[in-house]
Legacy VTK file of the C-alpha trace (Angstrom):
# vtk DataFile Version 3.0
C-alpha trace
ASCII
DATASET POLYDATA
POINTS 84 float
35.860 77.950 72.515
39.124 77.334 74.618
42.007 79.668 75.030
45.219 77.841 73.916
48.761 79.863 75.285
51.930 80.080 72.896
55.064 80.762 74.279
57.274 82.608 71.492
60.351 84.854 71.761
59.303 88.561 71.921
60.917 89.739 68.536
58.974 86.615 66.586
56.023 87.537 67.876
55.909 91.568 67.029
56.779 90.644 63.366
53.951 87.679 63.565
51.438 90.417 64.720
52.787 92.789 61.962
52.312 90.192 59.194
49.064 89.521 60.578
48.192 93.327 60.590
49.127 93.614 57.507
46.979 90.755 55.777
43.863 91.855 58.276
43.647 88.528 60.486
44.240 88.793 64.077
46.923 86.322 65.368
44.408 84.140 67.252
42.328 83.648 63.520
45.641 82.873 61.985
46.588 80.038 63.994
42.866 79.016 63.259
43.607 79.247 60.116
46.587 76.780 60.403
44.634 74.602 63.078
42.057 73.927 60.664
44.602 73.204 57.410
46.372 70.613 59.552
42.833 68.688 60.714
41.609 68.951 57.179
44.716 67.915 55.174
46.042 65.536 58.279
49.557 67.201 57.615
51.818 70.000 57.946
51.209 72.436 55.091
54.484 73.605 55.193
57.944 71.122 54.480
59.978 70.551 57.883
63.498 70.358 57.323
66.411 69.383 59.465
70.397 69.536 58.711
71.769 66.134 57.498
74.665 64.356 59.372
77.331 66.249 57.666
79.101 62.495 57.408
76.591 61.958 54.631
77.104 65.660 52.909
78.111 65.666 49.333
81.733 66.290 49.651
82.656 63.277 52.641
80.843 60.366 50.797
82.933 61.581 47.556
86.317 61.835 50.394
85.159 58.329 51.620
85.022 57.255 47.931
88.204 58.594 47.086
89.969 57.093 50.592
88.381 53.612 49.821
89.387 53.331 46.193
92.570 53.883 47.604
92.746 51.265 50.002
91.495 48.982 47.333
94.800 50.109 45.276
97.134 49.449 47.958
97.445 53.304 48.165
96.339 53.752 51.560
97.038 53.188 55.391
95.034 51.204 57.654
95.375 52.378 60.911
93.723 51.028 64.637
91.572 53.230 66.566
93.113 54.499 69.986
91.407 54.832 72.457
91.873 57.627 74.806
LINES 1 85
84 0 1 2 3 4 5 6 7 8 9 10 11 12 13 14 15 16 17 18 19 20 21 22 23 24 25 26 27 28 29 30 31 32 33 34 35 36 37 38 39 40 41 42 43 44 45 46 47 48 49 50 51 52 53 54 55 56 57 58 59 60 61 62 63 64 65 66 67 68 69 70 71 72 73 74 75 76 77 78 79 80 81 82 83
């Protein structure tokens, strides 16, 4: 057996030992308990999420629709990019 450290902020890691309290595993069989998941399934067991570019969010790509239909009508403005 080895001895692996986690650093975690103080506030995550009372409720941790809570949960774990409450179910009856200690936090070191826990994380055992995930080590072992991961090896066995070769993945998270869990979905990892991240925020999107919000350029690609719902309600720009339907502005960006909207602005290029526009331009395609002769409705719109083309303007040059300044740099400052």
């Amino acid at each position: 057996m080895v001895n692996v450290n986690i650093r975690m902020d103080n506030d995550l890691k009372e409720q941790f030992a809570d949960f774990c309290d409450n179910i009856g595993l200690s936090m070191s069989s826990l994380f055992n308990v995930f080590a072992k998941k991961v090896v066995k399934e070769k993945k998270v067991p869990f979905d990892l999420t991240y925020n999107e570019d919000p350029f690609y969010s719902e309600s720009n790509m339907k502005w960006l629709e909207k602005s290029i239909k526009q331009l395609e009508e002769g409705k719109g403005h083309v303007h040059d990019i300044i740099e400052v």
